[in-house]
C-alpha positions as CSV (number, residue, x, y, z in Angstrom):
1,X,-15.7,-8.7,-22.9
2,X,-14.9,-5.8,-25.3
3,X,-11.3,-3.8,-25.3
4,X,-11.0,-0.4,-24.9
5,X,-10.2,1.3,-27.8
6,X,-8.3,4.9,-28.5
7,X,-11.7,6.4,-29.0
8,X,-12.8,5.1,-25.9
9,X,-10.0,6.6,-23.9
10,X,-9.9,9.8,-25.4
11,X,-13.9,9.8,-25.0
12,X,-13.3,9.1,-21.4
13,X,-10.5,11.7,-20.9
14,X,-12.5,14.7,-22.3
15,X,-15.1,13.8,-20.2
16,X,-12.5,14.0,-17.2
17,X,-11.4,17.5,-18.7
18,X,-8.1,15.9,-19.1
19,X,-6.3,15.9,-22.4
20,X,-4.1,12.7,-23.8
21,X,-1.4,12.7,-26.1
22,X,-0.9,10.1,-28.5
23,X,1.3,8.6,-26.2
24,X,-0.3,8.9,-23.2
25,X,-3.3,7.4,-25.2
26,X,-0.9,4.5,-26.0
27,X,0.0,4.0,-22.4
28,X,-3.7,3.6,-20.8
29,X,-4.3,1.4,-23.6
30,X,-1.2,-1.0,-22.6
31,X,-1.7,-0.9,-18.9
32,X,-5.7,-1.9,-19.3
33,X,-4.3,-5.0,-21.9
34,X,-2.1,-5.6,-18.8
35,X,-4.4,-5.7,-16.7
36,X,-6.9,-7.3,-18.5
37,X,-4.5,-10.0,-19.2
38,X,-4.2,-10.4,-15.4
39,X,-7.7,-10.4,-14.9
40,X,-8.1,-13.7,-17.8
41,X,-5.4,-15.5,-15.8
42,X,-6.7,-15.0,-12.4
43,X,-10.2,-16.6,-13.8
44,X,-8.2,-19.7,-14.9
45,X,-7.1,-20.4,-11.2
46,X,-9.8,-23.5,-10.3
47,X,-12.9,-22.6,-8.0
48,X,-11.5,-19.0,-8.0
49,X,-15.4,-17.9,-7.6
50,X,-15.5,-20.1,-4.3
51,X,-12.6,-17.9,-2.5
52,X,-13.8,-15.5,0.3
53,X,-12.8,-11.8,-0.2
54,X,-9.9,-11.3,2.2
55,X,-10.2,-7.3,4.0
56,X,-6.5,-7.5,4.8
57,X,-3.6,-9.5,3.6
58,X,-3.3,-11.1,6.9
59,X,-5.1,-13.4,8.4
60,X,-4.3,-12.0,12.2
61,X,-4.4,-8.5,11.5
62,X,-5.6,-6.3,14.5
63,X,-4.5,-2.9,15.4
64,X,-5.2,-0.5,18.7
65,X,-5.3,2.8,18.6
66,X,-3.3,4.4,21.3
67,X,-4.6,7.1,23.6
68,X,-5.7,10.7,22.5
69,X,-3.1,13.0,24.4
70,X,-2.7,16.6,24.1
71,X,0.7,17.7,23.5
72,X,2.5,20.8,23.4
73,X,3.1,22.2,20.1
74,X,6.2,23.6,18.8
75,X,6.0,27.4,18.0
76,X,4.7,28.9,14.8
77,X,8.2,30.4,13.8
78,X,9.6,26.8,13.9
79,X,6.9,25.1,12.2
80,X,7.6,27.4,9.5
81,X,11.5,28.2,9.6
82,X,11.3,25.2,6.4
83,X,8.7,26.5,4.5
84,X,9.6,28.3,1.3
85,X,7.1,31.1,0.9
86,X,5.4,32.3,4.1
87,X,3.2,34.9,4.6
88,X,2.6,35.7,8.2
89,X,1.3,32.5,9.7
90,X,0.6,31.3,6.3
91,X,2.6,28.7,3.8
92,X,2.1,30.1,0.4
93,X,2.0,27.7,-2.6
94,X,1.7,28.0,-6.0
95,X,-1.3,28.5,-8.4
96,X,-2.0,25.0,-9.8
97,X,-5.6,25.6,-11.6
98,X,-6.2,28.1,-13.7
């Protein structure tokens, strides 16, 4: 199994448009040594490969969904008496791509 190298991560991040520092490089580097360290001692637990794939943590787990009811909603003006910017019935929020 090969590592992942800086080149590889900064490969990976300019092909996700995303730009990494030095440091940031640093960090992805030490979390996939974490977790590849994880992933060598889970493989050391005996007949690992024979374990079924659990969908939940619990072996009872069941859920219900309760009933679809219409309810009454509260009026504009209060759902927005919080909001910071608001223009008419709208939130505004800020620019975040440019």
């Amino acid at each position: 199994m090969s590592k992942f190298t800086k080149e590889m991560v900064d490969d990976y991040a300019a092909k996700l448009l995303i730009g990494l520092t030095p440091e940031e490089n640093k960090m992805v580097l030490d979390e996939f040594e974490a977790i590849d360290k994880t992933i060598d001692t889970l493989t050391k637990i005996p007949n690992i490969e024979k374990v079924e794939a659990m969908t939940h943590a619990l072996d009872d787990f069941s859920f219900s969904l309760r009933e679809d009811v219409a309810e009454e909603s509260i009026p504009i003006d209060e759902a927005l008496q919080n909001a910071g910017m608001v223009e008419g019935r709208e939130i505004e929020v800020p620019k975040v791509v440019e």
